[in-house]
Structure formats: structure tokens, C-alpha cells
C-alpha positions as CSV (number, residue, x, y, z in Angstrom):
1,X,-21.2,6.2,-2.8
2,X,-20.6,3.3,-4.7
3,X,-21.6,5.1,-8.2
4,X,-18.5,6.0,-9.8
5,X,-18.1,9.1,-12.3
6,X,-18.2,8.5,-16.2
7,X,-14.3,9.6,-16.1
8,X,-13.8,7.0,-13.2
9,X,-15.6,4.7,-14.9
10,X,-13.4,4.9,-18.1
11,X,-10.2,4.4,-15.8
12,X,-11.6,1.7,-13.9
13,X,-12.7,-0.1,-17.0
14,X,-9.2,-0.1,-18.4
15,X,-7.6,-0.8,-15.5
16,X,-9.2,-4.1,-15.5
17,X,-8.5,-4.6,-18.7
18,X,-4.9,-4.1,-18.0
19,X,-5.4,-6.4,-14.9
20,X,-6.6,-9.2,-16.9
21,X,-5.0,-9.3,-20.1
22,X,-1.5,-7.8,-18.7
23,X,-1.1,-8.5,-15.0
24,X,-3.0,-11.6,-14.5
25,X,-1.3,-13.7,-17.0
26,X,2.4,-13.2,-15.3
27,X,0.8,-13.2,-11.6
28,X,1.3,-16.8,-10.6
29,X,4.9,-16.9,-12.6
30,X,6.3,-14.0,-10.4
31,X,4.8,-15.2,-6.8
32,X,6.5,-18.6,-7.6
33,X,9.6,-17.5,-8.4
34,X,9.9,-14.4,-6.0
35,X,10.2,-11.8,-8.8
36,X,9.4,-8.1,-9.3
37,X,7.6,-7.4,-12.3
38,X,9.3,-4.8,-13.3
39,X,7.6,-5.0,-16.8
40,X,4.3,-4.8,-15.3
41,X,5.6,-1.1,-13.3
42,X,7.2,0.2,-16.4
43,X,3.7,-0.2,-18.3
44,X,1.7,0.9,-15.4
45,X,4.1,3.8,-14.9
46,X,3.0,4.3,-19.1
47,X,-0.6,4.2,-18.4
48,X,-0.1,7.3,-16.3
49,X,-0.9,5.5,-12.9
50,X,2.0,6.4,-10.8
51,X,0.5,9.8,-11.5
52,X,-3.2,9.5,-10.9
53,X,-3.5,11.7,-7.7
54,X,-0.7,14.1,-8.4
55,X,-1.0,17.6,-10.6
56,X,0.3,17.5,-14.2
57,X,2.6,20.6,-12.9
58,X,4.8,17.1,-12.2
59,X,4.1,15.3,-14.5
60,X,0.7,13.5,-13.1
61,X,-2.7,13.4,-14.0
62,X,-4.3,15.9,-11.8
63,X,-6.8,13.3,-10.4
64,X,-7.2,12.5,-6.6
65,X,-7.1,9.5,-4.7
66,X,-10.9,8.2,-6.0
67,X,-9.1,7.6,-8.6
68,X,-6.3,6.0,-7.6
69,X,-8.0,3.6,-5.1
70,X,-10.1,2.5,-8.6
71,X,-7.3,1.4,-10.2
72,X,-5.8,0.0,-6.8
73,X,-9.2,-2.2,-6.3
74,X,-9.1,-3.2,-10.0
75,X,-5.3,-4.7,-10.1
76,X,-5.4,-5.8,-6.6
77,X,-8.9,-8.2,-7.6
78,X,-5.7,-10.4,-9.9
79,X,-2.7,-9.8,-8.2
80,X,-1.9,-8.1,-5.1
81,X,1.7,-7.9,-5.2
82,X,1.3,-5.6,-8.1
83,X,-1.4,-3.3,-6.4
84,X,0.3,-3.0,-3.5
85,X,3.4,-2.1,-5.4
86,X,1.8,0.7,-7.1
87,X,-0.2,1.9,-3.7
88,X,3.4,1.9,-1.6
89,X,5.1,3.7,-4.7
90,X,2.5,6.5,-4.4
91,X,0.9,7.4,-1.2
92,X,4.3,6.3,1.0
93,X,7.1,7.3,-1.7
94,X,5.6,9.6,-3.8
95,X,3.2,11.4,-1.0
96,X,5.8,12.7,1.4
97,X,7.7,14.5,-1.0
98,X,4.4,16.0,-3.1
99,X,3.0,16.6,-0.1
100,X,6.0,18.2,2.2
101,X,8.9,18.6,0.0
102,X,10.4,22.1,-0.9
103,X,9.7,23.2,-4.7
104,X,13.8,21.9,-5.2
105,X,13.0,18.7,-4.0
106,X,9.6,17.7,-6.2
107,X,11.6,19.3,-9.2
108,X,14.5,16.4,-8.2
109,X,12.6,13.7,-7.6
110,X,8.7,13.9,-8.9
111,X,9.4,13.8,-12.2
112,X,10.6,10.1,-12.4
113,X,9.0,8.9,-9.4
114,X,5.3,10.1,-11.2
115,X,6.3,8.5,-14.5
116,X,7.0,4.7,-12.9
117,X,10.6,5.3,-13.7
118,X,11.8,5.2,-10.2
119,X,10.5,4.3,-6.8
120,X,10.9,5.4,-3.4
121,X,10.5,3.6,0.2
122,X,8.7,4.7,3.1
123,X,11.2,4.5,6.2
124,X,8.8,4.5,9.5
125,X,8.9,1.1,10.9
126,X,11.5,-0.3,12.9
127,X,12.5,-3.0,14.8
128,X,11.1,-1.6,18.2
129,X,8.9,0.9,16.7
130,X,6.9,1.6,14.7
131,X,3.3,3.0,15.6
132,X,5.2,4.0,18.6
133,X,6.9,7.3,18.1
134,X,8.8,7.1,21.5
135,X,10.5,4.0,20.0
136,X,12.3,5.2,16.9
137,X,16.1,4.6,17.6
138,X,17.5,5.9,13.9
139,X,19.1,9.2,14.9
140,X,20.5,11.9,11.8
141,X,23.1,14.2,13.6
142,X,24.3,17.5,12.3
143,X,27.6,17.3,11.5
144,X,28.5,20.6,9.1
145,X,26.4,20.9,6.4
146,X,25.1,16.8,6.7
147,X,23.4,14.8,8.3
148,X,24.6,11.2,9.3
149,X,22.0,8.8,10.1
150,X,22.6,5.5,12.1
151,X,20.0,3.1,12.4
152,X,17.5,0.3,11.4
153,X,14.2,-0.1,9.5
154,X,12.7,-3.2,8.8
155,X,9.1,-4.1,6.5
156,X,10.3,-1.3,3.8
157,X,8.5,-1.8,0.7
158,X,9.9,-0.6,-2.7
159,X,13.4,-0.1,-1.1
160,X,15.6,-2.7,-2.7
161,X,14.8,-2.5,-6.8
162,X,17.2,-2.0,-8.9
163,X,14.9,1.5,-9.6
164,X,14.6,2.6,-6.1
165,X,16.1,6.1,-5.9
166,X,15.3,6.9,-2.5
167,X,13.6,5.8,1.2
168,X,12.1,9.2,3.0
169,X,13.1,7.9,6.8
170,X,11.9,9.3,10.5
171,X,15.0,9.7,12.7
172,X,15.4,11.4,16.4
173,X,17.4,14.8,15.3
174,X,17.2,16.0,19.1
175,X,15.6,16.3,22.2
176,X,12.1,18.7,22.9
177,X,12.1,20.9,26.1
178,X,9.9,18.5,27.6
179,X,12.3,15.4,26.7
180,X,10.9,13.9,24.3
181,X,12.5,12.9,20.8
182,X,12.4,15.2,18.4
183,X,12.0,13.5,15.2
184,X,12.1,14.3,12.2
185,X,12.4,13.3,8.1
186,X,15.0,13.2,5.8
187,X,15.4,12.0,2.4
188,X,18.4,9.2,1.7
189,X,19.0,8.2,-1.8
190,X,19.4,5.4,-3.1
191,X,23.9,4.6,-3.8
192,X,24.5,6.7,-0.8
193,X,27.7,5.1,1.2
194,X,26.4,3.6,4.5
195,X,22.9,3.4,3.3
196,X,22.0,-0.2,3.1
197,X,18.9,-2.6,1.6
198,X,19.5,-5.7,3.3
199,X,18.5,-8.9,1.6
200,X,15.0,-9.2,0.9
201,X,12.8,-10.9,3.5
202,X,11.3,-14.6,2.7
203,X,7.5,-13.7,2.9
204,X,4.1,-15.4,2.9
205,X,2.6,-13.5,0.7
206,X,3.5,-10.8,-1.7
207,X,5.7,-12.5,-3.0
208,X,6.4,-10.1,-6.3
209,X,6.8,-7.2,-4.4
210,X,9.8,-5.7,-3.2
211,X,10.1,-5.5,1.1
212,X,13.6,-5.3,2.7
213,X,15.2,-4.5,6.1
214,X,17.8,-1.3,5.9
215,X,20.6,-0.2,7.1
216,X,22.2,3.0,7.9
217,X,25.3,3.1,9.1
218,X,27.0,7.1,9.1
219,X,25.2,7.9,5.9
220,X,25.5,11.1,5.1
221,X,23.4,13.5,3.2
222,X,23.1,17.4,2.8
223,X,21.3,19.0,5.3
224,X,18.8,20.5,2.6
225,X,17.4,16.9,2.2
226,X,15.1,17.5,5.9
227,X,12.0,16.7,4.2
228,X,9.3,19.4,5.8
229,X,9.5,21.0,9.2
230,X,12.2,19.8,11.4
231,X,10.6,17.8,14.3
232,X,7.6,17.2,12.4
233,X,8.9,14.0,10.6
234,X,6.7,11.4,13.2
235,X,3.1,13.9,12.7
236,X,4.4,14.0,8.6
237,X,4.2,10.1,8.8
238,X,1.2,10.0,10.9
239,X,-1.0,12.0,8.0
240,X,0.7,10.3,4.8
241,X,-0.8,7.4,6.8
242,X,-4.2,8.4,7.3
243,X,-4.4,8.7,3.5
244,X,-2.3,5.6,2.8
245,X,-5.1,3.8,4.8
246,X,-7.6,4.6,2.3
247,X,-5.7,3.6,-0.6
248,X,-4.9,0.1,1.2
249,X,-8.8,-0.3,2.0
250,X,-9.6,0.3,-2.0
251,X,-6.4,-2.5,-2.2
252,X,-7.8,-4.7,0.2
253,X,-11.8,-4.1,-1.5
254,X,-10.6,-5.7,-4.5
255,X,-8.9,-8.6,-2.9
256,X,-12.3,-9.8,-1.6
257,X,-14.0,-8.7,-4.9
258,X,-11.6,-10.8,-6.7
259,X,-12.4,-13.9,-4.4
260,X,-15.9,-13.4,-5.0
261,X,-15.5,-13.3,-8.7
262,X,-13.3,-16.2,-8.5
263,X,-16.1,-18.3,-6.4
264,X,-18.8,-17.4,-9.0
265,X,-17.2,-18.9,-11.5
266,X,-16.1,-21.8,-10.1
267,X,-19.4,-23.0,-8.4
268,X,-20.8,-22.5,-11.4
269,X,-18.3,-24.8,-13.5
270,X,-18.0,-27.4,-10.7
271,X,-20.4,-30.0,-10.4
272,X,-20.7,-32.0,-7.6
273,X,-23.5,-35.5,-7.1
274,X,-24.7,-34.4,-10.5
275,X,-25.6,-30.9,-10.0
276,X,-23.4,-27.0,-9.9
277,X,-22.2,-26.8,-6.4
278,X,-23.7,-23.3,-7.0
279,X,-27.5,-24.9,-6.6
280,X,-26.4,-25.9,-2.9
281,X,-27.7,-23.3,-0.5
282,X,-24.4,-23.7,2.3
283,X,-22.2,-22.3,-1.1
284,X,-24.8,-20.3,-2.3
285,X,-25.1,-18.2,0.8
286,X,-21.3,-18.0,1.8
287,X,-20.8,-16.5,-1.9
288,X,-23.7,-14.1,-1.2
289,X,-21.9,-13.0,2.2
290,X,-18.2,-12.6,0.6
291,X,-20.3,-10.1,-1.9
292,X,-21.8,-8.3,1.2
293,X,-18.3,-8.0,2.8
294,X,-17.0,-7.0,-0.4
295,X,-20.0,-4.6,-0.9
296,X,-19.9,-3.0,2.3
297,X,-15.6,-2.1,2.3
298,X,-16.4,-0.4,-1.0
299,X,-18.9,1.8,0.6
300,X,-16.3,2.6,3.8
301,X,-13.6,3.5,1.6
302,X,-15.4,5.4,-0.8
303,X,-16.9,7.2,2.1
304,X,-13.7,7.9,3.1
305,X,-12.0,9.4,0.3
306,X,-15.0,11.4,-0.3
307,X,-14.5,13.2,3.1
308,X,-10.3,13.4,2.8
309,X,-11.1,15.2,-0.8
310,X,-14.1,17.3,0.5
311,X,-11.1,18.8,2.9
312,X,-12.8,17.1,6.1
313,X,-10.9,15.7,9.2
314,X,-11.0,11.9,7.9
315,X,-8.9,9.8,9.9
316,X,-12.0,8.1,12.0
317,X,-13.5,7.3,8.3
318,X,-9.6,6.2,7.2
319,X,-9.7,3.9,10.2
320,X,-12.7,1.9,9.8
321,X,-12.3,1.6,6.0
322,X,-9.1,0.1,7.0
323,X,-10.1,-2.1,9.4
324,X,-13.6,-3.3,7.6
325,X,-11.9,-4.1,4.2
326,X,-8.7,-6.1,5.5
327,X,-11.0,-7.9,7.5
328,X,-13.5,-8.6,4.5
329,X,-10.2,-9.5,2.3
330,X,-9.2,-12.2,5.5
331,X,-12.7,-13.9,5.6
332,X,-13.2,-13.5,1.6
333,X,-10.4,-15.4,1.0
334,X,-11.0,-18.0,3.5
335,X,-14.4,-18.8,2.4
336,X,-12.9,-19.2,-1.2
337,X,-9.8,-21.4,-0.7
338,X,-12.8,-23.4,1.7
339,X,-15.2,-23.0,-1.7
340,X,-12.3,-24.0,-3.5
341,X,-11.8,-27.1,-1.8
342,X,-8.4,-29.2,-3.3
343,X,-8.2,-26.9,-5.5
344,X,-7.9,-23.7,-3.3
345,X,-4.8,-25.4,-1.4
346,X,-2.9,-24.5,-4.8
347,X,-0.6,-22.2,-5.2
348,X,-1.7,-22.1,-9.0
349,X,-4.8,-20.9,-8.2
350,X,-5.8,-17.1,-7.8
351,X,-7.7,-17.7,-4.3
352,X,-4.8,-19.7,-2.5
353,X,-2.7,-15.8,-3.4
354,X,-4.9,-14.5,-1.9
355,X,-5.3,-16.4,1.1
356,X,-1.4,-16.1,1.6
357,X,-1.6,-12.3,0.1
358,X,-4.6,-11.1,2.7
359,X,-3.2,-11.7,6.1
360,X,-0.7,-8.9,5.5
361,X,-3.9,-6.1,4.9
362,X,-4.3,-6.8,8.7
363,X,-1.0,-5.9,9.8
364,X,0.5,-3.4,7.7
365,X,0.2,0.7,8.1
366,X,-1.6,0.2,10.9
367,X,-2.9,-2.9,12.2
368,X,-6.5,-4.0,12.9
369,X,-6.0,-3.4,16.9
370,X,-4.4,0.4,16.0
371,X,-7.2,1.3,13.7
372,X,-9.7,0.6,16.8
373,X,-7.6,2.3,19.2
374,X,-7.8,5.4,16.7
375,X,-11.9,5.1,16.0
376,X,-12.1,4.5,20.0
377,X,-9.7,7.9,20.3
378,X,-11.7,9.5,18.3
379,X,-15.3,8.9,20.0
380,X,-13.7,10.3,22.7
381,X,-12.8,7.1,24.8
């Protein structure tokens, strides 16, 4: 683990090159100003990114998620408003339909959504529910050959560009023999009447990506756009997110790279009584621990994605790399805005992004107290 193929090696080298000379420049100008780079998508949608786990039959690469959680860890070490655009666009829009859609559907909507040309939203969470399944409130009723949907979600990322084309959403479409909701997913495009993005939230961090409340209110679609089986929309969800986990942990590994990079340099520019405040032990050590944080969610969600792509059961693995690397993106970018001193209090400055960027790895697709429910769960307790 940790040793990355020649082929990987190639990607992750240019992806950092993209990072830096492309991404990096623009970072702080977008996060000011609350824009979406969407010159920065159509590039990476160029580079072949939006496409790096999916088979060239569509249009992608053919690669797997190894290589998409490189190029998530190299973009997300400058900016991770741009990595977590790229992570949402592919394993929560792209992922449902590649992985569940009917042939008709990935002809539809693969094409563009591979290429970076459009984007699609992942519609789970909702105001009363979200990890909760009992919860969901959104219902899609049969009415002829529609459905209507009626309902909320809230936290929706990539649902309100002006190249969205589509939000895959979990609504109750019945009731099991046991009473229970049946739920299940459709597919809502973007334009359709009663289907509506709701002004964009007022965030503290991410600011360059895209995240919007929705609203359906009697949208209507063809009954043909049921994405997968019907009452299988919530255990759908669950397994896009058991993969989605891994690609946030690659995310979240090159948030606290990124602050250890940033700390390296700057201890060794800034002098302080006549000396680098790199030669003083107390910042010498708490740079050496950010590395070993850094070091150690690497291993977990390379670990991971070896055993989802060896075919294993790898939601325990998914979990902790989750959990470790948030929580090593958190402290990371602590210690640095402390390291930083004045300076890391900036919004100019790379570190104070991510000190405002990192909370959210702790929260979203899971958050740290789900992730040890699940590794508890799966020891059996």
C-alpha cells in the first residue's frame, strides 16, 4: 500500500501539475467571491477525469477508483472545492446510473456526464433524514405512466449549475408487508416543472462548489426513469456510499497532505529570534505528526480501495478510511493555521481554506459518529 503503479504514478503526477499551475492560481479568487469554476470542470472534464473509474464503452477511461482517489488527493492538497466537485460529480452523480441504470439510461446520460459536460446531484439527505431511512418523507406516486414526486432535500451538491442535468433522488413509492416505506430511486432532470434548486446555501467552507436545498413540488417524470429495482433505492444509496466513502478519504488525505506541505515551507521561510521556526522542536514535531496523520489516511484508504476492487465486502475498511482521514484533515489543518500563526487567520492563505474547508469531511456522507456505529456493527457489537 502506499506504492502507487507506474500508470498511477503518471496520472498522479499530472494531476498535480494541473493542481498547481491550473487550479491553484484561481482557488482563493473563487472561495472569495462564491463562484463555481466552471473553467476548471470543463478542463478537468478534458483531462478525462470525470471518466477515470468508468469503462471507455461510455466514454471513460476504464480505470477504477485507485485511480480516481489519486487525482482526488492531488487537487484536493490546493483546493477542495474543486476536489470535492469532481468526487460528488462521479461516485454520487455519475455512480448510480453506471452502476444501476438500464442500458437506455447510461446511453442518455453517461455520455456527457463522463466527459465533464454535465453534472448530476445525489438526492438522499433531507431535512429529517438522512442516514435514517425511516425518515425520508419525498414520496413519487404512480399516476399513469409518471411518477410525481413531492418533497424536500437539502445539502445537494452539484444540483444548481447551470450544467446540472439531473439529481438521482430516494423517495417512499409504497408501503412493505411489514409497514415499512418502500423506497425507492428515480431520476429527475434538470428543467423539469416542479422540480426546484433553491438558492444556494451560505457555507463555511466550500465555497466554489455548488450545494443547494430542492424542491419538488408534483414533478413529474416517466415511469421508465425508476433508477434500479423498485424498493431498492435506500440499499442503492447505501452502497454508492460505501464507495463514495473511499473517494472522500483519498479527498480528505490530500487536505492534510496539503497542510503539511504548506507548513514545510513556511517554517522553513519564517524566521523567528534569528533562527527558521523550523529548528524549534514544539514546530518541528507537530509538522512531523501532521505527516504521520497524513501518512497513516493514505494507507486506510488505499487499503480500502484495494479490497472494494479485489471484489471483497469493504464497507468496515470504507468506514475507518473515512473516519481516520477527515479526522487527520480536522487536526492537520488546525496545527497549520496554529503554525501559521497571523498569517493562518487569512483567508488568502491556503491553510485558513482548509481550516474552514475540513470541518465538512466530518459531517458529510456519513458522519464521524455513523462511520463508528458501522465499524462497531460490523465487529459484531
Amino acid at each position: 500500500m502506499g506504492i502507487l503503479t507506474p500508470e498511477l504514478e503518471e496520472l498522479r503526477h499530472g494531476v498535480e501539475q494541473f493542481a498547481n499551475e491550473v487550479v491553484d492560481p484561481v482557488a482563493e479568487k473563487h472561495d472569495r467571491e462564491h463562484t463555481f469554476p466552471y473553467e476548471i470542470v470543463s478542463q478537468m472534464g478534458e483531462m478525462g477525469l470525470f471518466g477515470l473509474p468508468i469503462s471507455e464503452e461510455y466514454g471513460g477511461m476504464g480505470g477504477d477508483y485507485m485511480a480516481l482517489g489519486v487525482a482526488l488527493e492531488e487537487l484536493a492538497r490546493v483546493d477542495q472545492s474543486v476536489a470535492i466537485t469532481l468526487e460528488a460529480a462521479v461516485s454520487l452523480g455519475i455512480m448510480p446510473i453506471y452502476r444501476f441504470g438500464t442500458e437506455e439510461q447510461k446511453q442518455k446520460y453517461l455520455p456527457d456526464l463522463v466527459a465533464g459536460k454535465a453534472l448530476a446531484g445525489f438526492g438522499l439527505t433531507e431535512p429529517d433524514a438522512g442516514s435514517d431511512a425511516g425518515g425520508t418523507k419525498t414520496t413519487a406516486k404512480e399516476d399513469g405512466d409518471e411518477w410525481v414526486v413531492n418533497g424536500n432535500k437539502q445539502f445537494i451538491t452539484n444540483s444548481g449549475t447551470d450544467i446540472t442535468k439531473l439529481v438521482t433522488a430516494t423517495a417512499v413509492t409504497g408501503t412493505r408487508e411489514n409497514g415499512k416505506k418502500e423506497i425507492s430511486c428515480i431520476i429527475i432532470p434538470s428543467g423539469t416543472p416542479g422540480f426546484t434548486a433553491e438558492p444556494q446555501y451560505n457555507k463555511v467552507g466550500w465555497n466554489a462548489s455548488d450545494t443547494h436545498p430542492l424542491t419538488f413540488n408534483d414533478a413529474r417524470v416517466p415511469k421508465e426513469n425508476l433508477l434500479g429495482k423498485r424498493g431498492r433505492g435506500f440499499a442503492q444509496f447505501l452502497s454508492i456510499l460505501d464507495e463514495g466513502r473511499v473517494a472522500i478519504a483519498a479527498l480528505a488525505t490530500g487536505a492534510a497532505q496539503g497542510c503539511v506541505d504548506e507548513c514545510v515551507r513556511y517554517a522553513k521561510e519564517r524566521t523567528s529570534f534569528g533562527k527558521a521556526i523550523s529548528e524549534y522542536q514544539a514546530i518541528s514535531f507537530k509538522i512531523a505528526r501532521m505527516e504521520a496523520r497524513a501518512w497513516s489516511a493514505r494507507q486506510a484508504w488505499h487499503a480500502a480501495a484495494e479490497k472494494m476492487l479485489a471484489g471483497e465486502n469493504f464497507s468496515k475498511e470504507a468506514s475507518i478510511a473515512k473516519m481516520i482521514s477527515s479526522e487527520a484533515a480536522m487536526d492537520n489543518a488546525r496545527d497549520a493555521t496554529q503554525i501559521h500563526g497571523g498569517y493562518g487567520f487569512m483567508n488568502e492563505y491556503r491553510v485558513a481554506r482548509h481550516y474552514r474547508d475540513s470541518k465538512i469531511l466530518e459531517i458529510g456522507e456519513g458522519t464521524t459518529e455513523v462511520q463508528q456505529m458501522l465499524i462497531a456493527r460490523s465487529l459484531g457489537i
